[in-house]
C-alpha positions in Angstrom: 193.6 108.1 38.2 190.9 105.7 40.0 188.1 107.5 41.5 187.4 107.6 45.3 185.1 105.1 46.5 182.3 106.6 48.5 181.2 106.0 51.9 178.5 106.1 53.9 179.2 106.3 57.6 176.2 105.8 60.4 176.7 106.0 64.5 174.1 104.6 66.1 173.9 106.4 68.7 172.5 110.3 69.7 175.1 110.7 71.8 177.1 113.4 71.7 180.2 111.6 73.1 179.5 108.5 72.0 181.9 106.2 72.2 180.9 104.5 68.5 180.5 107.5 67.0 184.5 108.6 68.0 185.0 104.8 67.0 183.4 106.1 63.5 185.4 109.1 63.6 189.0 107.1 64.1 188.1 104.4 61.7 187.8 107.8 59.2 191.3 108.5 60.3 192.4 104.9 60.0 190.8 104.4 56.2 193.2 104.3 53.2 192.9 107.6 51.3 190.8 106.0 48.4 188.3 106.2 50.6 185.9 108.9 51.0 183.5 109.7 54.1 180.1 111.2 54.1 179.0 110.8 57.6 175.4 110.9 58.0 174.3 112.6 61.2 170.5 112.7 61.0 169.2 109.8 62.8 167.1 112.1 64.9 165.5 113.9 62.1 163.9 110.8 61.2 160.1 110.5 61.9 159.2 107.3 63.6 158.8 104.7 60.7 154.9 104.9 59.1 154.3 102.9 56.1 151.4 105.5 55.7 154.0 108.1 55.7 156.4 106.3 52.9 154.4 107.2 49.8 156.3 108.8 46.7 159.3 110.2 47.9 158.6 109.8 51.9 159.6 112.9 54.5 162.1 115.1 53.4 164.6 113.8 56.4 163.9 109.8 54.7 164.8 111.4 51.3 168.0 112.8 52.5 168.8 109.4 53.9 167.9 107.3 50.7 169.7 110.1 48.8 172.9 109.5 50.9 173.3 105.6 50.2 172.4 105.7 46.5 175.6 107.7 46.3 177.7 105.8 48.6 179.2 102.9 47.2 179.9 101.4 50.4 178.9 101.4 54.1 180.0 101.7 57.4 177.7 101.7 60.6 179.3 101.5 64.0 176.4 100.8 67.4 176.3 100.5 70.7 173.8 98.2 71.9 171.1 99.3 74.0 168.5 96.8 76.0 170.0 94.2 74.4 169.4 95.3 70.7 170.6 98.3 68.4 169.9 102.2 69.4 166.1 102.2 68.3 167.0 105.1 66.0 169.0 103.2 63.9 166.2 100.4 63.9 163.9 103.4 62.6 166.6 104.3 60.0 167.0 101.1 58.5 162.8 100.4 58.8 162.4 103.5 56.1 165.1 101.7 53.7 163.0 98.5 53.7 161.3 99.3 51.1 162.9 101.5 49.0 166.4 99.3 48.4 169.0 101.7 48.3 171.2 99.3 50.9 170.6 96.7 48.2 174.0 95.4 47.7 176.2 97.8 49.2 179.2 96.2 50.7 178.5 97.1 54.6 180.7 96.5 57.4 179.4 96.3 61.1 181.3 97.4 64.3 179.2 97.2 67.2 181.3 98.4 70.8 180.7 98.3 74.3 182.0 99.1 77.4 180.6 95.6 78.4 182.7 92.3 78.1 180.1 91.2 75.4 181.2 94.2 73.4 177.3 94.3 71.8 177.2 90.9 70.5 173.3 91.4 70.8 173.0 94.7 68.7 175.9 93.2 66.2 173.5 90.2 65.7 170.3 92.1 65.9 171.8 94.4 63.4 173.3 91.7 60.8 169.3 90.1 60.8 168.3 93.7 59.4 170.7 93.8 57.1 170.1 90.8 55.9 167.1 90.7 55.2 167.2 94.4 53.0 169.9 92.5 51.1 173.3 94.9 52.3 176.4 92.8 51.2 177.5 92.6 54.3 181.5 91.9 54.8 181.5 89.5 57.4 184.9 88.8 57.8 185.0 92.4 58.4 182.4 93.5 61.1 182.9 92.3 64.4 182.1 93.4 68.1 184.5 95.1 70.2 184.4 94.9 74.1 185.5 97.0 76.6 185.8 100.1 74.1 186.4 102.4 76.9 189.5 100.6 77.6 190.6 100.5 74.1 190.0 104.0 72.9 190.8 107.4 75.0 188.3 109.8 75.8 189.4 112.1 72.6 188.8 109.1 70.2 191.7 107.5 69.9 192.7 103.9 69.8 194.9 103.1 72.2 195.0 99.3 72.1 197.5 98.3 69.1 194.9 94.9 68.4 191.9 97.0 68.1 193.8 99.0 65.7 194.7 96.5 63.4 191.6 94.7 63.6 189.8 98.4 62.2 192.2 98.8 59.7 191.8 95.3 58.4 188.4 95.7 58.2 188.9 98.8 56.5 191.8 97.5 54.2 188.6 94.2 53.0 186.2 97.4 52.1 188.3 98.6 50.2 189.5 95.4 48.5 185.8 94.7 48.1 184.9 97.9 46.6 188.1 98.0 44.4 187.3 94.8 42.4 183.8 95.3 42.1 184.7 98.8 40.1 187.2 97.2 37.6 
């Protein structure tokens, strides 16, 4: 029996309707069963990024972070965009794993959604630049922006729009894929 492949879920928003983080919740719902969810939910417990403050182990709430994507195999962040960039929480979040290399490598996908027609094309690409640059395999093919979420997904969380669907479950399906070969 093949193991589950782990995953480490991120909404970037505070939000407690968020529209991305129901968008996290249904992809969940959407996944293949191989896949396993850990949903991290602690953005806000995060002290503002201080290199001064990211000595041995770093805060307790930056341990519990680091701790979370060493055991994921995998990660998926959905954003909203905010002043043109991504939810400076999750900014904060990724600044702590700079250094420390835990996203190293980790097959990543990217959904950033918005109400707007742009569908946060700015916090998508503002987003991948980070990513980048801490080295997160980042599967292109399947992160992509999706706008007018509101009219896509009900206020309960589900996706309502049979394109949007599909396009979450491919995305889904190439994690998976991606994560199934590099294990064999």
């Amino acid at each position: 029996m093949e193991r589950d492949i782990n995953i480490l879920a991120i909404s970037g928003s505070l939000r407690k309707q968020s529209t991305n983080t129901l968008l996290m919740q249904a992809m969940i719902e959407l996944a293949p069963s191989v896949l396993n969810f850990q949903v991290y939910n602690q953005l806000n417990d995060l002290a503002h990024f201080n290199p001064d403050l990211d000595v041995d182990d770093g805060p307790v709430a930056v341990q519990h972070l680091r701790s979370q994507l060493k055991q994921a195999d995998g990660v998926l962040v959905c954003t909203p965009e905010y002043g043109n960039g991504i939810p400076g929480v999750l900014k904060n979040a990724l600044d702590w794993i700079v250094s420390s290399g835990e996203w190293m490598n980790k097959p990543t996908v990217v959904v950033a959604a918005s109400p707007s027609p742009l569908g946060g094309d700015k916090a998508h690409a503002s987003i991948l630049l980070t990513l980048n640059m801490i080295n997160a395999h980042i599967l292109y093919d399947a992160s992509f922006t999706i706008p007018h979420i509101t009219m896509k997904m009900n206020q309960q969380g589900k996706v309502i729009d049979p394109d949007t669907k599909k396009a979450l479950q491919n995305s889904l399906l190439r994690l998976t894929e991606v994560l199934t070969t590099e294990k064999k």
